[in-house]
C-alpha positions, 0 to 999 in steps of 0.5 A: 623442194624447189616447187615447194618454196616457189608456191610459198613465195608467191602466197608469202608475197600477197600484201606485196601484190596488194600494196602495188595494187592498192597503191599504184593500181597494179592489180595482178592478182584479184581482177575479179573482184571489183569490190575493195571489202572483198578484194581485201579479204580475198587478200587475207585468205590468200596471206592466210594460205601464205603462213600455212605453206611456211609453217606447213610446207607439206600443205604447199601443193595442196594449197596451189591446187585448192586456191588457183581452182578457185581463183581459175573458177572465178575469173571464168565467172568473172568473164561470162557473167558480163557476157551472158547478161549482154541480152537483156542488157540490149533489150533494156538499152543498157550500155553494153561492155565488159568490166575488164581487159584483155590484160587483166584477163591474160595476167590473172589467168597466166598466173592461177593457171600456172600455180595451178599446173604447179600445184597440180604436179606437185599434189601429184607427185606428193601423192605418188610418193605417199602411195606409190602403189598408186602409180606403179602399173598405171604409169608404167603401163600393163606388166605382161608376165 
């Protein structure tokens, strides 16, 4: 439960997260996305995600596994696109460089993979308790008779 109420912070807390960005320029959650027009609808789905966990606590888990999957997916292409473009980069004599720092890539990162790890054992955990039989000889091990 309190996982539960954890995950639906964090989500409720996304036009917090895009004010300090916005304002201040403490983007922590949406690195990855340089564009303001897709990091304000990234925003949306995010605050979207947010009311579902409050009017539908069961979805919590699942919406923290689904979210920071994208959002992990994201980041990675965030970070290897810069550098899988740095040949032709170099043979054009373009600048080399990457759009981020290590900062933003560490404070985004630790947090989709935290919610993401949070997710993952509470999706898991609801689905044990749903299916028990699921997790009984597996977790347990072999029941030697």
């Amino acid at each position: 439960m309190k996982g539960l109420r954890f995950i639906q912070g964090y989500y409720l807390a996304s036009p917090l997260f895009l004010v300090a960005g916005l304002w201040w320029g403490w983007e922590v959650r949406v690195t990855f996305l340089p564009d303001p027009r897709f990091r304000f609808a990234y925003y949306v789905l995010l605050s979207t995600l947010g009311l579902l966990t409050h009017f539908r606590p069961a979805s919590a888990p699942w919406v923290a596994l689904g979210e920071s999957t994208l959002n992990l997916l994201l980041i990675m292409g965030w970070i290897l696109l810069p550098v899988l473009t740095m040949p032709d980069a170099i043979s054009n004599s373009d600048p080399i460089g990457v759009p981020y720092t290590v900062q933003q890539v560490l404070v985004n990162g630790g947090l989709a993979g935290s919610f993401f790890i949070v997710g993952f054992y509470q999706a898991q955990g609801a689905i044990l308790e749903r299916f028990p039989w699921l997790g009984g000889g597996y977790l347990k091990g072999p029941r030697i008779r």
